[in-house]
C-alpha positions as CSV (number, residue, x, y, z in Angstrom):
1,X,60.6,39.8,-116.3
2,X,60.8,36.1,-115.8
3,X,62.7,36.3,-112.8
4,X,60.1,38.2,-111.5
5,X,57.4,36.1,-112.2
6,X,59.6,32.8,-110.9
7,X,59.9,35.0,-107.6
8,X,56.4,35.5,-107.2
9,X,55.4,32.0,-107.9
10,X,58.2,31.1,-105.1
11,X,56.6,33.1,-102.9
12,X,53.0,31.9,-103.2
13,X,54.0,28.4,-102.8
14,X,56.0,29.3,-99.8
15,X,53.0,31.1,-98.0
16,X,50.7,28.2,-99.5
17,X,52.2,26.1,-97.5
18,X,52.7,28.0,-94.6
19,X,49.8,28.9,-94.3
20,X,48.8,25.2,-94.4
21,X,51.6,24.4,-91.7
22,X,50.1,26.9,-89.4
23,X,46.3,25.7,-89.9
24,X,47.4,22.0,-89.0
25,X,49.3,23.1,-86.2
26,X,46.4,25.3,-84.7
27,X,43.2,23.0,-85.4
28,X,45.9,20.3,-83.3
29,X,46.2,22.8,-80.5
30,X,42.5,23.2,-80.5
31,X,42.2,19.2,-80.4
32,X,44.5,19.8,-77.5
33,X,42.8,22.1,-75.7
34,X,39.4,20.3,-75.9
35,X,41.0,16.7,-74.7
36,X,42.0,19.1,-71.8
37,X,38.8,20.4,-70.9
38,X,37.1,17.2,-71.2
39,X,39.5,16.0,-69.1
40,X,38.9,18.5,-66.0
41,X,35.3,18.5,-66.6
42,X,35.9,14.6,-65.3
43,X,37.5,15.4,-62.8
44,X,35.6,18.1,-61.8
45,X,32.7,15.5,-61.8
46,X,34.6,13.1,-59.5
47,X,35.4,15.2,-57.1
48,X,31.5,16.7,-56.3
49,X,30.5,12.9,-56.5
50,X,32.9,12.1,-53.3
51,X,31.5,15.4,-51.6
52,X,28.3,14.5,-52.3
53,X,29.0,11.0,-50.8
54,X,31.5,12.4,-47.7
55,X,28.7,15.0,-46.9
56,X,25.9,11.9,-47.0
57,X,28.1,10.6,-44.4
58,X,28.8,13.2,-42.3
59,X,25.2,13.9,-42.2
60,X,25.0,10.5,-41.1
61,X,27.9,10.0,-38.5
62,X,26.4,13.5,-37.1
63,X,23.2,12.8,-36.9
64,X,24.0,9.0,-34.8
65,X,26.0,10.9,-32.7
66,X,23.2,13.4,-31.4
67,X,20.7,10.5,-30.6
């Protein structure tokens, strides 16, 4: 009977703490996964302010041309 109960109180402890393993390891990933995001979300942003600017320009360049 004890070596049952020993066995189940090895058991809990291991999926305790495996359980804890895997929660740390996803809420990283998640942290991940935002920094990411952010990340193209910047560059997302750069990139329509230089089309915004090119197409100011071309606008520009086009329209000196015709006069």
């Amino acid at each position: 009977m004890d070596a049952l109960i020993a066995s189940q109180t090895v058991f809990y402890i291991v999926s305790s703490v495996t359980m804890i393993v895997v929660g740390v390891l996803l809420v990283f990933a998640v942290y991940q996964v935002i920094r990411i995001l952010k990340n193209i979300l910047n560059i997302s942003q750069d990139i329509n302010k230089v089309y915004t600017t090119t197409k100011k320009k071309v606008k520009k360049m086009v329209s000196s041309v015709k006069m």
